[in-house]
C-alpha positions as CSV (number, residue, x, y, z in Angstrom):
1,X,-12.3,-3.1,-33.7
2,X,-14.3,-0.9,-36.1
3,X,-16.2,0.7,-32.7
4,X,-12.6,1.3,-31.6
5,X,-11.5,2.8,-34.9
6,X,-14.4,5.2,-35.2
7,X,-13.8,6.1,-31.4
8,X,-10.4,7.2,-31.9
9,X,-11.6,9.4,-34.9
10,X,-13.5,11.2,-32.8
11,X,-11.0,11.7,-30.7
12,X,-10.3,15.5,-29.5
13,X,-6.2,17.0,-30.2
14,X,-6.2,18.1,-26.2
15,X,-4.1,16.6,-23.4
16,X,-5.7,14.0,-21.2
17,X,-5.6,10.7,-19.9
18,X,-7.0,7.2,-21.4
19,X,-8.0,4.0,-20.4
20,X,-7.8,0.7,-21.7
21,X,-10.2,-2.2,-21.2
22,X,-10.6,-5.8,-21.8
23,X,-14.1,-7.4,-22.8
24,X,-14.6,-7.6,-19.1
25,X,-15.0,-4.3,-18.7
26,X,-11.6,-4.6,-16.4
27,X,-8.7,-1.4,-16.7
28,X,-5.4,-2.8,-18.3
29,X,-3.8,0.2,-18.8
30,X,-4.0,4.2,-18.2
31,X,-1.5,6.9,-20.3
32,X,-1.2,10.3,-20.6
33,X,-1.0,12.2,-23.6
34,X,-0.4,16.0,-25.1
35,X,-2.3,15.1,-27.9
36,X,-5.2,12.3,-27.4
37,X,-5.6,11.7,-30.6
38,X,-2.4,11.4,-31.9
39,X,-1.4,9.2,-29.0
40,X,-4.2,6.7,-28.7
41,X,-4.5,6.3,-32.8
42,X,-0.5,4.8,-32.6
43,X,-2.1,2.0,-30.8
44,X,-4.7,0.8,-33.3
45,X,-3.5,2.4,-36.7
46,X,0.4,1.7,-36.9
47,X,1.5,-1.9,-36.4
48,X,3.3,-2.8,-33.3
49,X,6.8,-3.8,-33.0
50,X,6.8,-4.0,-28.8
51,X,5.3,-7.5,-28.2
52,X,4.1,-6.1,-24.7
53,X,2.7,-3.2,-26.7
54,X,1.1,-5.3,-29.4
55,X,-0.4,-8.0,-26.5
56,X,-2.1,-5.2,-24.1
57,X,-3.8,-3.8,-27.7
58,X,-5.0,-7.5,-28.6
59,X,-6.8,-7.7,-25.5
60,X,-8.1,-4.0,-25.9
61,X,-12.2,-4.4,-26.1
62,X,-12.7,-0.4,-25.7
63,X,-11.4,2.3,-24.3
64,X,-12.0,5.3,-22.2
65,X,-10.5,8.8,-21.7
66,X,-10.4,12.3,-19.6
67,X,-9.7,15.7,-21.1
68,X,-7.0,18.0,-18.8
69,X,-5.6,21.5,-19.0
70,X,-2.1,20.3,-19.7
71,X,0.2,17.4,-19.5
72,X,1.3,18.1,-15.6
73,X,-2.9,17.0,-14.9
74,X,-2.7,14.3,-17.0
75,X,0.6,13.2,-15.3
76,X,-1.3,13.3,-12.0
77,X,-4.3,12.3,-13.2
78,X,-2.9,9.3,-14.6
79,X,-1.0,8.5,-11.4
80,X,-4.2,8.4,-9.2
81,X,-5.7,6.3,-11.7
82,X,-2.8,3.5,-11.6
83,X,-3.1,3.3,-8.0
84,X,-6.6,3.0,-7.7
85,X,-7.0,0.4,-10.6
86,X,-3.2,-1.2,-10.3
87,X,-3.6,-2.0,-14.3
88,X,-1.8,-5.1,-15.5
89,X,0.1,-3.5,-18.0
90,X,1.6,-0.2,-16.0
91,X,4.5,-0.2,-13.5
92,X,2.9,-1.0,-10.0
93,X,5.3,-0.3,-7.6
94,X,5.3,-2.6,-4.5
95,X,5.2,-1.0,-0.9
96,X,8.6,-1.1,-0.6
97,X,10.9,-0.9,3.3
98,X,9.8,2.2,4.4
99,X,12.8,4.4,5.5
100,X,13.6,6.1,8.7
101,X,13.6,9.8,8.4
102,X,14.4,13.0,10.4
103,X,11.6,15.6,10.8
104,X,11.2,19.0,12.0
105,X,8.6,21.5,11.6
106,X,10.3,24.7,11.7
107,X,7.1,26.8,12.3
108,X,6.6,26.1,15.3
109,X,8.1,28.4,18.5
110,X,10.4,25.5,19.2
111,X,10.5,23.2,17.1
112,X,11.5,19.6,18.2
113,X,13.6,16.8,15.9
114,X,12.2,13.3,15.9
115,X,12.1,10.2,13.8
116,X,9.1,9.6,11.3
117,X,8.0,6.7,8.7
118,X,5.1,8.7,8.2
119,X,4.6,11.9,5.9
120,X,2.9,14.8,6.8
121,X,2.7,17.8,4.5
122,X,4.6,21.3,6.0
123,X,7.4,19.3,7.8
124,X,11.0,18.9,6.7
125,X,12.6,16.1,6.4
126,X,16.3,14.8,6.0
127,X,17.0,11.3,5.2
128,X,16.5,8.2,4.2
129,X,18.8,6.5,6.7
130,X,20.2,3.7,5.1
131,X,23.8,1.7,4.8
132,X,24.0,0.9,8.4
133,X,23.5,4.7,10.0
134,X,20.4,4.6,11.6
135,X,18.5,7.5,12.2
136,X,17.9,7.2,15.7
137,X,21.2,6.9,16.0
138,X,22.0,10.5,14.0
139,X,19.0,11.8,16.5
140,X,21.6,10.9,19.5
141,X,24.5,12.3,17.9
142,X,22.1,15.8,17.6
143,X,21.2,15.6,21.3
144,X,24.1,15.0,22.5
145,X,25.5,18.0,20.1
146,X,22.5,20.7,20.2
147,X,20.5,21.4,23.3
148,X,17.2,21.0,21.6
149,X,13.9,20.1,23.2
150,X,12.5,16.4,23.5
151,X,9.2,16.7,25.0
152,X,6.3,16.4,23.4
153,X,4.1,18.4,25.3
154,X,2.8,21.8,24.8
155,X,4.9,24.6,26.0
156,X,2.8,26.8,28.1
157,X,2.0,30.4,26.9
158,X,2.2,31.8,30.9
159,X,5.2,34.4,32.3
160,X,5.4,31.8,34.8
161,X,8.5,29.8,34.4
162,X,8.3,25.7,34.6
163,X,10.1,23.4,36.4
164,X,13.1,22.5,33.7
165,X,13.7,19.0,33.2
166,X,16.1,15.9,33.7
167,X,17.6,17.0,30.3
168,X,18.2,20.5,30.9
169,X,19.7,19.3,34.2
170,X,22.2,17.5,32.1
171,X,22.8,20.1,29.5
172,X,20.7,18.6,26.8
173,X,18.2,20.9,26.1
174,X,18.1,24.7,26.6
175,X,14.7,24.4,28.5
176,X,12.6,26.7,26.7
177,X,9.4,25.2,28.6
178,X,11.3,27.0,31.8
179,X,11.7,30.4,30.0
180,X,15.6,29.9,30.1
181,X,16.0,30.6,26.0
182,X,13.9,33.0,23.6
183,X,12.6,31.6,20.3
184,X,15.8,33.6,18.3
185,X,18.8,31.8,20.4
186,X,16.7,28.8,20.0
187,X,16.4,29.0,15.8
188,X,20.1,29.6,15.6
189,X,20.6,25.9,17.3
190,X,17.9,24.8,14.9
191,X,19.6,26.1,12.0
192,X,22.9,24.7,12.9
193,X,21.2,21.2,13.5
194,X,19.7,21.7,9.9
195,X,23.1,22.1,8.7
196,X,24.7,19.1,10.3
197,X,21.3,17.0,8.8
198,X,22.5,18.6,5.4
199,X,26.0,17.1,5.9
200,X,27.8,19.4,7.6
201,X,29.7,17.2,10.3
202,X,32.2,19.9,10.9
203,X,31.2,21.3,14.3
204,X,29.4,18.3,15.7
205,X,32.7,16.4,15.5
206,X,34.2,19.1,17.6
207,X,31.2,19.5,20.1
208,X,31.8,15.4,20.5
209,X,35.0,15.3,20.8
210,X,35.2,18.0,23.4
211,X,32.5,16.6,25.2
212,X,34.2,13.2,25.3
213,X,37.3,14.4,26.9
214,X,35.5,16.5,29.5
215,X,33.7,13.0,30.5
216,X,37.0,11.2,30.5
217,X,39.0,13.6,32.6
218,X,36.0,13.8,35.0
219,X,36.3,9.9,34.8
220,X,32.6,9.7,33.8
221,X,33.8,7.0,31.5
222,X,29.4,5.6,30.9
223,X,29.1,9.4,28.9
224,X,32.7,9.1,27.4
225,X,32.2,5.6,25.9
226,X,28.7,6.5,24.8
227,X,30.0,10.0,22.7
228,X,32.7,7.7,20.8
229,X,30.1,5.5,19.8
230,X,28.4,8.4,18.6
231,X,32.1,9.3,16.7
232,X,31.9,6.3,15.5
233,X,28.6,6.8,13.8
234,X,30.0,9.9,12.8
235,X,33.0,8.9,11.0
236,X,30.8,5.9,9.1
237,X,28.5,9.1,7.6
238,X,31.4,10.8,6.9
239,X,32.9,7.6,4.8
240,X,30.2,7.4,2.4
241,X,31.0,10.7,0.8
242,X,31.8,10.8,-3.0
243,X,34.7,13.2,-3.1
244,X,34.8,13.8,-6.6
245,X,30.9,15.7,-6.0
246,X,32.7,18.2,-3.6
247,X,30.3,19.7,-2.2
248,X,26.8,19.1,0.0
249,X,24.9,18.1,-2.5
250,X,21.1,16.5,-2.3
251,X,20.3,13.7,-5.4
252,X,17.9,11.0,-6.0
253,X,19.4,9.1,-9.1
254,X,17.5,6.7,-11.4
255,X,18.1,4.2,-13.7
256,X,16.1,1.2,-15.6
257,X,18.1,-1.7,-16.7
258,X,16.8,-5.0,-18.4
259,X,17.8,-8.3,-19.2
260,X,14.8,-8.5,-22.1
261,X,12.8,-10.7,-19.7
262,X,13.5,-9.0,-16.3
263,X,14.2,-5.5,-15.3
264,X,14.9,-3.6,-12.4
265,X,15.1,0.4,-11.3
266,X,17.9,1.6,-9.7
267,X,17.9,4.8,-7.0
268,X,20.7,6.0,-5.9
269,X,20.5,8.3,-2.5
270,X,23.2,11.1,-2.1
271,X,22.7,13.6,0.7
272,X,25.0,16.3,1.4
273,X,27.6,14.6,-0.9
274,X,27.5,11.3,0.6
275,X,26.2,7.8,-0.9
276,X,23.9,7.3,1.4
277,X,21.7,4.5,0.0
278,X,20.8,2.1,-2.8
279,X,17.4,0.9,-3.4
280,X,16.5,-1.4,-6.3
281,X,13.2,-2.8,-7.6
282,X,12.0,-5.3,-9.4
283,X,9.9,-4.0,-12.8
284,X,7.4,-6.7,-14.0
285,X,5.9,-4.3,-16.8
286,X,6.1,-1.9,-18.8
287,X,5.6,-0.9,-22.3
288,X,7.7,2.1,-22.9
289,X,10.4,3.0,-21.6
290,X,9.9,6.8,-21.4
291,X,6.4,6.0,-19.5
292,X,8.1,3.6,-17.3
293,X,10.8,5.9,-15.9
294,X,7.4,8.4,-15.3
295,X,5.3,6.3,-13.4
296,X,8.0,4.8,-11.3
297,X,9.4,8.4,-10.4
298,X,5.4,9.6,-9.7
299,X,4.9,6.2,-8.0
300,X,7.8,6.6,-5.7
301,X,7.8,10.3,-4.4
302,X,3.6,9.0,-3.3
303,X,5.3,7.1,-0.5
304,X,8.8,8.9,0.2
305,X,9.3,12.4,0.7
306,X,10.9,14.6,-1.3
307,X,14.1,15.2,0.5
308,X,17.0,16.3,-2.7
309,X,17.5,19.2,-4.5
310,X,18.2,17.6,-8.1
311,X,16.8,14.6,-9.5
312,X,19.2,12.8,-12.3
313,X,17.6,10.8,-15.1
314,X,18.3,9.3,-18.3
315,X,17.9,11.6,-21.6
316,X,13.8,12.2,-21.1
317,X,11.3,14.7,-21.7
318,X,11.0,15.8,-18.0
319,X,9.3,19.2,-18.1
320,X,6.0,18.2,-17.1
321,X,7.4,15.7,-14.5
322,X,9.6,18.5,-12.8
323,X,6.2,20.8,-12.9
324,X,4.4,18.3,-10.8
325,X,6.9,17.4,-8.5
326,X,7.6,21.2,-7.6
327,X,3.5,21.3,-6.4
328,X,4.3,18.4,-3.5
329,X,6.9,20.4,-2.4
330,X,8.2,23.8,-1.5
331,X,11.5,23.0,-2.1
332,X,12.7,23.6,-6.0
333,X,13.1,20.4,-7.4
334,X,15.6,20.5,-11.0
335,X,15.3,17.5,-13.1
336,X,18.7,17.1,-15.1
337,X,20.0,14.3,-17.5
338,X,24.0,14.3,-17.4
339,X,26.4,15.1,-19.9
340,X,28.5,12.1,-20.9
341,X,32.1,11.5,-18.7
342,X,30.7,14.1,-15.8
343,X,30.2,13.6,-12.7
344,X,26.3,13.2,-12.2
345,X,26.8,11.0,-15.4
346,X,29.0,8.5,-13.4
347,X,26.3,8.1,-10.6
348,X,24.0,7.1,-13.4
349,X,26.2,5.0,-14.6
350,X,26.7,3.5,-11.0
351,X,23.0,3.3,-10.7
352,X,22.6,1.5,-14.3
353,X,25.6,-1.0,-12.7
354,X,23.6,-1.8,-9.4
355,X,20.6,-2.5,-11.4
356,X,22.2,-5.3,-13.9
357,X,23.9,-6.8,-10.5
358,X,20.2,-7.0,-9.3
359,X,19.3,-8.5,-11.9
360,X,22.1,-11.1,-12.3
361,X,22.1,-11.5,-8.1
362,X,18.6,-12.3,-7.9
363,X,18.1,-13.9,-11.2
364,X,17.4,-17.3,-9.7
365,X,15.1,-15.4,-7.4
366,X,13.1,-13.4,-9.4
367,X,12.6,-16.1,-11.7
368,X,10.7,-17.9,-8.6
369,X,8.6,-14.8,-7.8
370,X,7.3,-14.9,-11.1
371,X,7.0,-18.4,-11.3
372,X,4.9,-17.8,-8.2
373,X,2.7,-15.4,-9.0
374,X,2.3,-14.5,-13.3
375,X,3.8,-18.1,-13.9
376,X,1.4,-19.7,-11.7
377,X,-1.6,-17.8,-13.3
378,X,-0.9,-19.3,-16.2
379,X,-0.2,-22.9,-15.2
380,X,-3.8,-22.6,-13.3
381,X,-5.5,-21.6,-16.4
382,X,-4.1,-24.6,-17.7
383,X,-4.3,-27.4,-15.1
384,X,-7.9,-26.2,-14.6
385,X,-8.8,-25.5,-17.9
386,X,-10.0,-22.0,-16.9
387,X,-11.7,-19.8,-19.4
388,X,-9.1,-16.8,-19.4
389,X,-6.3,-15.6,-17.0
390,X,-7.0,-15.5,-13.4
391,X,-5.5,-11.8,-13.5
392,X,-7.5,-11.0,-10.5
393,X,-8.9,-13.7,-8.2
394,X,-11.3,-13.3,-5.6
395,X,-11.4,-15.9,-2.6
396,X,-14.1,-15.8,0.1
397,X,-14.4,-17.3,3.6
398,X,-16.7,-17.7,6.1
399,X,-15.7,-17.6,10.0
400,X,-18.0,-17.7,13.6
401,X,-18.0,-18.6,17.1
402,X,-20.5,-21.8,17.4
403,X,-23.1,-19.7,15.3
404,X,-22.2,-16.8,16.6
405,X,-20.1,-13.1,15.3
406,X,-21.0,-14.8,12.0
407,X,-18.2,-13.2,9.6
408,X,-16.9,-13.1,6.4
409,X,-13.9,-12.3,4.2
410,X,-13.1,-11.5,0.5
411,X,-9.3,-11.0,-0.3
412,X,-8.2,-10.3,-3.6
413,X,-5.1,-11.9,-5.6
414,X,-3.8,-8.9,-8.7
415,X,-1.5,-10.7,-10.8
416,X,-0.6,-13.9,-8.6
417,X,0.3,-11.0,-5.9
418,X,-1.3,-10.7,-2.4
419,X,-3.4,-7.3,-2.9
420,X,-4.7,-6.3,0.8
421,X,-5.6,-2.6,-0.1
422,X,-8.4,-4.7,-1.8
423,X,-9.4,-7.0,0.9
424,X,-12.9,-6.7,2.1
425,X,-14.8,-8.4,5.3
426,X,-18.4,-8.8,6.1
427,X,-20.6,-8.9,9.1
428,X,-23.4,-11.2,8.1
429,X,-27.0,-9.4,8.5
430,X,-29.7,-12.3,7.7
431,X,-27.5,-15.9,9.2
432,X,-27.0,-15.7,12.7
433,X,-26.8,-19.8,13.4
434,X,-24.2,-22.5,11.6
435,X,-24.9,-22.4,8.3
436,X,-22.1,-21.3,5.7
437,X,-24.8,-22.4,2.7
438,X,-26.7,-19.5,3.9
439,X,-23.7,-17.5,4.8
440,X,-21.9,-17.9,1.5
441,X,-25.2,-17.1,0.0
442,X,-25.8,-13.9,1.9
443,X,-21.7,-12.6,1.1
444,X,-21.5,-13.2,-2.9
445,X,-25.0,-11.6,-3.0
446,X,-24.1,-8.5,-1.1
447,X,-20.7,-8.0,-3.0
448,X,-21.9,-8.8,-6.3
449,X,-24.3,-6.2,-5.6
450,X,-21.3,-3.7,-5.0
451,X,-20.1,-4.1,-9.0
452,X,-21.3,-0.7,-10.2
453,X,-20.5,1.3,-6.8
454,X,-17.2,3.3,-6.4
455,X,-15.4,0.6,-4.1
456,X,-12.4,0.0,-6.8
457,X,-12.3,-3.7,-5.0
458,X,-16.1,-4.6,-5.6
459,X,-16.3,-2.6,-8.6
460,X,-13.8,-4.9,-10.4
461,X,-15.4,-8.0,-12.0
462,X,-12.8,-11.2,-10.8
463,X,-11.5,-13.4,-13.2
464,X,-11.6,-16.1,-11.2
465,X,-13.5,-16.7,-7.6
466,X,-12.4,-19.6,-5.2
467,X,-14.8,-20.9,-2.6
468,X,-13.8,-22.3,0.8
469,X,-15.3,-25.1,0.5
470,X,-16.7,-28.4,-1.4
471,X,-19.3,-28.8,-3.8
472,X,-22.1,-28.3,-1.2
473,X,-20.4,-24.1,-1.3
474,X,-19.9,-24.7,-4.8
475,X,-23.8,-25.5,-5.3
476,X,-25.0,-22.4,-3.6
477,X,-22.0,-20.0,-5.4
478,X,-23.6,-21.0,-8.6
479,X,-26.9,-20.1,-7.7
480,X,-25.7,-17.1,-6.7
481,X,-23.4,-16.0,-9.2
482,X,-26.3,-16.9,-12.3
483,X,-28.5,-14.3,-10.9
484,X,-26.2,-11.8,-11.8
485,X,-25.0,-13.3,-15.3
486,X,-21.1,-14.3,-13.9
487,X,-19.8,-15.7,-16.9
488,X,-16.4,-16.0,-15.5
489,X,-14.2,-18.9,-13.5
490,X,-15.6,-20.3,-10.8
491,X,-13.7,-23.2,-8.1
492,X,-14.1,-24.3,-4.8
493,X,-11.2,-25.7,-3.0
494,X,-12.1,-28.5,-0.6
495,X,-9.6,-28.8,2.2
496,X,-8.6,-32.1,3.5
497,X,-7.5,-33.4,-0.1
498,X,-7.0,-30.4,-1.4
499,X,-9.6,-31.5,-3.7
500,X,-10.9,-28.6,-6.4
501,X,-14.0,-28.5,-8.0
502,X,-15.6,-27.1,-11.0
503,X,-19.4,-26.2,-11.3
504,X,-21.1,-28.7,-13.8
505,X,-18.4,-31.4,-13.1
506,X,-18.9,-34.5,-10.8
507,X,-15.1,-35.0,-11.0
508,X,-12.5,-33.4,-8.8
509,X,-9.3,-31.8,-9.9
510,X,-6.2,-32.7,-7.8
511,X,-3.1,-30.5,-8.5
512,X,0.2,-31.6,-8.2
513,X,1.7,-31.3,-4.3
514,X,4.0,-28.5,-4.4
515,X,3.1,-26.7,-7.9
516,X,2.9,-23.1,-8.3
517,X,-0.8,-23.6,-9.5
518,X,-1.7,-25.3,-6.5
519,X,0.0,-23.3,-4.3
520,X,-1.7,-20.2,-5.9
521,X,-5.3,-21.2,-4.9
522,X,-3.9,-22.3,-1.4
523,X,-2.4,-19.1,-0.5
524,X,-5.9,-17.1,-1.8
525,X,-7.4,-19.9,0.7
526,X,-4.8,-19.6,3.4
527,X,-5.2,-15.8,3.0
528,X,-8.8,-15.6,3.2
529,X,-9.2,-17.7,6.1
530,X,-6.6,-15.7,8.5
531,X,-8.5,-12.4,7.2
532,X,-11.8,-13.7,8.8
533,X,-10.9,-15.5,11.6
534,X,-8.8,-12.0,12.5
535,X,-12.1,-10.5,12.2
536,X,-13.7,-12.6,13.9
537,X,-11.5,-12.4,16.9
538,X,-11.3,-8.7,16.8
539,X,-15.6,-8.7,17.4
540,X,-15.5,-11.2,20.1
541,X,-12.3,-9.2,22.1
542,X,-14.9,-6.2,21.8
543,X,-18.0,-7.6,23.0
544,X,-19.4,-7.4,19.8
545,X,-22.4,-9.5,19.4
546,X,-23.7,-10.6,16.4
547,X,-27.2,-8.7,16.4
548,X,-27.4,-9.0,20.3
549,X,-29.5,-12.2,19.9
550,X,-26.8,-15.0,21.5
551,X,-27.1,-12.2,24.6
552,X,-30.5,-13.1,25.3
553,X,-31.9,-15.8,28.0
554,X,-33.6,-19.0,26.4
555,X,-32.3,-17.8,22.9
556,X,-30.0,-20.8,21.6
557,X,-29.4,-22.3,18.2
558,X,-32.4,-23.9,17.5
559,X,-34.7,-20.6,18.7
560,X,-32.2,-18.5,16.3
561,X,-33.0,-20.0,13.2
562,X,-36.8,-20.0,14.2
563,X,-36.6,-16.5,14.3
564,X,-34.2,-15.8,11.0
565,X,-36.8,-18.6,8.8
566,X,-39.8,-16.2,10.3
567,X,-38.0,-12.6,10.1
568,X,-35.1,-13.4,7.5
569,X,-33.0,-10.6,8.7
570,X,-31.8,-8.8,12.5
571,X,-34.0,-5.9,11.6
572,X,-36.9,-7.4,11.2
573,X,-36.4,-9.3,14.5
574,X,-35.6,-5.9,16.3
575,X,-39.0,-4.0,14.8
576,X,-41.0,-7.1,15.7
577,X,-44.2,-6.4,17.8
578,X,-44.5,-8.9,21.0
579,X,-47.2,-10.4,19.6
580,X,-45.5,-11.6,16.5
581,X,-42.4,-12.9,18.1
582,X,-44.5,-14.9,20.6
583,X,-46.6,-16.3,17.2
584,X,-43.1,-17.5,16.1
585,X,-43.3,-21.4,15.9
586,X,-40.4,-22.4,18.0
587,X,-40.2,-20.0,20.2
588,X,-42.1,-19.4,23.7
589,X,-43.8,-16.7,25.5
590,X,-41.2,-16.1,28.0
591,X,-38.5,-16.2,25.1
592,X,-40.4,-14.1,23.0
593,X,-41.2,-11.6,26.0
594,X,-37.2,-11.6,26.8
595,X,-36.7,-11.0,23.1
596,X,-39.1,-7.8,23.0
597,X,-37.6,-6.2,26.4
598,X,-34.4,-6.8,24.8
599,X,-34.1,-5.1,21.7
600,X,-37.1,-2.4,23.3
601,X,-34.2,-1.6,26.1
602,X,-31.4,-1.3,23.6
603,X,-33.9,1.2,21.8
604,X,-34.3,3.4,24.8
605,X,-30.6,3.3,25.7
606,X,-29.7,4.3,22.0
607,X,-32.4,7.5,22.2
């Protein structure tokens, strides 16, 4: 603690961003500050009353920080370095559903409407469709309404007119691919669609409805039935509005409710004066509430564009937030908190609402999930008398075809939680026969000589690591591990009886059928197994062989391992002269002149 105190003297009075480690060397936590100084010194010279707050700092071995400009860097700063490190003590929002949306890029000559999960930056988009109206289904109601185009392909640049299409036959597009519309005409149809996206149902009701009565009277009853389906869709958009807004207003709303144990963030969706969604999430931590609302709003508009106008919060300091969300978009984005008994102060009050009925709804629910995941990290540390919390397990796997596309996998548990943004899978270089020993060997080696590179995955040192395996894979992670001074848990899990062992102990431990500890390590196993057989598959559907050596005549098992004993890796065997393969005991003239052509051919083919 004294290096800490004398660390946070030193300290400079500029904005930035720190980081907080454990005596693993692993990041717990990352802030932003105005003031460094003033902020990290609360941690270590004032006594803490928040029990989360006064836990992360107990575990607090050093600490590191960045110097910014100002507070907007330090805000995006900070949010990179959450979602590279996915601290245990910040808000880590899950990939949530991902929305449809509606997207046009109005810069082109003319431009085309389409449905997109993705985001792309310099299109518009309108959405998230939600509450049963789905977006394809609002892209139908626009082509039935606006003769835009639907084609994908390039409109030519010659005077000489195209063929128009099936569509323009029908009156659903203006067919500007056969010269029959200039770019002007075309934008006003644009800018109209843009207004009905925006909420303006107005004109498209009356397009429909026309269009519906000219099918019916000319008995084309297929059209006719499909445009009042369309009305129909129509009138469900048109239900959701909130009447006392009054107008075609664009909000994202959010609000943070707790039970003490469990919280959950509400956002409410209202486009173009409508309620059009409600999304809640599930908060496992947080130690401030200020910080939590700013990470959760940063967090969220990384994976949904921004598609309001205003965003309604709670009484924060928002400046810097608003700042930072204004440079991802070219809209003008207005943070505002509410005055008490108005309007925008009732949807945060409907939003506050929605998230204690999550809460009390899914109770039972998210009681299992953490059960399931923090609750069973700590029921393994007990039941296997582990040395620390398994915050971040590592489970590997070996896979292969009879010796052959010799694979392995390494996929990564954060917090009892599948992680697969840390997954990791190797093609084995020096084992290319059965023999996971040698396999397992060559995988812990090659990632725990990944611990200092930039790979956030390898650069992490696990908590705990789980072995496929009995004590045989056990035996030969130890050696491993020793060499590079792994103090930390190590397990294998031996499959038929579910058996796990623990280095330096001939007895097993058997976990109780069914508990979350057990099923923990199983779904790490489980996990790790599927990621290499997938991988495994995916070589052998390409015709990717395993250094080329099961594609050469009189080259079997047994002549494999001759080789790898004499060469030790696929390289060597590659550069080999002729007359060292054919002094290879174990292998024959002919096998070692078929070897040479081989790789000698694949050389010349390469060049």
């Amino acid at each position: 603690m004294d290096i800490i105190l004398d660390k946070v003297k030193r300290l400079p009075h500029d904005a930035g961003v720190y980081i907080m480690k454990d005596k693993d060397n692993n990041v717990i936590y990352v802030g932003k500050a105005k003031d460094l100084k003033k902020r990290v010194s609360q941690y270590f010279l004032r006594r803490q009353d928040h029990i989360k707050v006064r836990k992360m700092v107990e575990n607090v071995v050093d600490f590191d920080f960045y110097v910014v400009n100002d507070e907007v860097e330090a805000l995006a700063l900070e949010n990179n370095l959450i979602k590279k490190y996915k601290p245990y003590y910040n808000i880590l929002l899950k990939d949530s559903k991902t929305y449809a949306y509606i997207k046009v890029n109005t810069k082109e000559d003319f431009p085309r409407f389409e449905v997109s999960r993705k985001l792309k930056k310099g299109e518009k988009y309108f959405g998230p469709y939600m509450a049963g109206v789905s977006a394809r289904e609002v892209l139908a109601i626009m082509d039935y309404a606006f003769p835009l185009r639907k084609c994908k392909q390039p409109l030519s640049m010659s005077k000489k007119e195209q063929k128009q299409c099936l569509f323009a036959d029908m009156h659903m597009c203006s067919a500007p691919c056969a010269k029959k519309i200039d770019r002007v005409d075309y934008m006003k149809i644009v800018d109209d669609a843009i207004k009905f996206l925006k909420g303006d149902t107005k004109k498209v009701e009356q397009i429909l409805t026309e269009k519906m009565n000219i099918a019916s009277e000319n008995e084309n009853f297929e059209v006719a039935l499909q445009l009042r389906e369309r009305l129909k869709m129509l009138e469900k958009m048109k239900s959701q509005v909130i009447t006392s807004l009054g107008s075609l207003v664009d909000y994202d709303v959010f609000k943070l409710a707790t039970s003490g144990e469990f919280s959950a963030m509400c956002v409410l969706i209202v486009r173009g004066g409508k309620l059009q969604g409600v999304q809640t999430f599930d908060i496992l931590n947080y130690l401030e509430e200020e910080e939590a609302y700013t990470q959760f709003v940063l967090q969220y508009y990384s994976s949904h564009p921004i598609t309001c106008d205003e965003i309604i919060l709670p009484e924060l300091d928002t400046h810097e937030i608003e700042l930072f969300l204004n440079n991802l978009t070219t809209k003008k984005i207005t943070i505002s908190t509410p005055k008490i008994d108005s309007v925008k102060f009732k949807l945060l009050d409907m939003a506050d609402k929605n998230a204690h009925l999550h809460i009390e709804k899914n109770l039972d629910k998210t009681v299992k999930q953490a059960n399931a995941s923090i609750g069973a990290m700590a029921q393994l540390k007990k039941d296997l008398l582990l040395s620390r919390d398994p915050k971040r397990i590592e489970c590997y796997d070996i896979s292969h075809t009879h010796g052959t596309y010799t694979v392995a996998s390494m996929v990564v548990l954060i917090n009892g939680e599948k992680a697969p943004k840390m997954y990791r899978k190797f093609k084995l270089e020096t084992v290319d026969f059965i023999d996971d020993f040698a396999s397992m060997k060559e995988v812990l080696t090659r990632r725990m000589e990944k611990l200092k590179t930039d790979d956030v995955s390898f650069s992490y040192m696990p908590d705990l690591i789980i072995i496929d395996g009995g004590k045989g894979q056990l035996s030969v992670a130890v050696e491993v591990l020793s060499k590079f001074n792994f103090q930390n848990d190590l397990i294998s899990l031996a499959k038929r009886e579910e058996e796990v062992f623990k280095p330096h102990e001939s007895m097993s431990y058997i976990l109780k059928r069914g508990s979350y500890s057990l099923r923990l390590i199983q779904l790490a196993r489980n996990e790790a197994h599927r990621f290499a057989i997938t991988f495994n598959r995916q070589l052998r559907s390409k015709g990717m062989y395993k250094g080329g050596l099961e594609a050469i005549k009189g080259v079997g098992p047994v002549v494999r391992r001759a080789l790898l004993n004499e060469f030790v890796t696929i390289e060597n065997i590659k550069n080999a002269t002729l007359e060292q393969l054919e002094n290879t005991k174990g292998v024959s003239k002919i096998t070692a002149k078929n070897i040479y052509n081989y790789f000698k051919t694949k050389k010349v083919t390469k060049n």
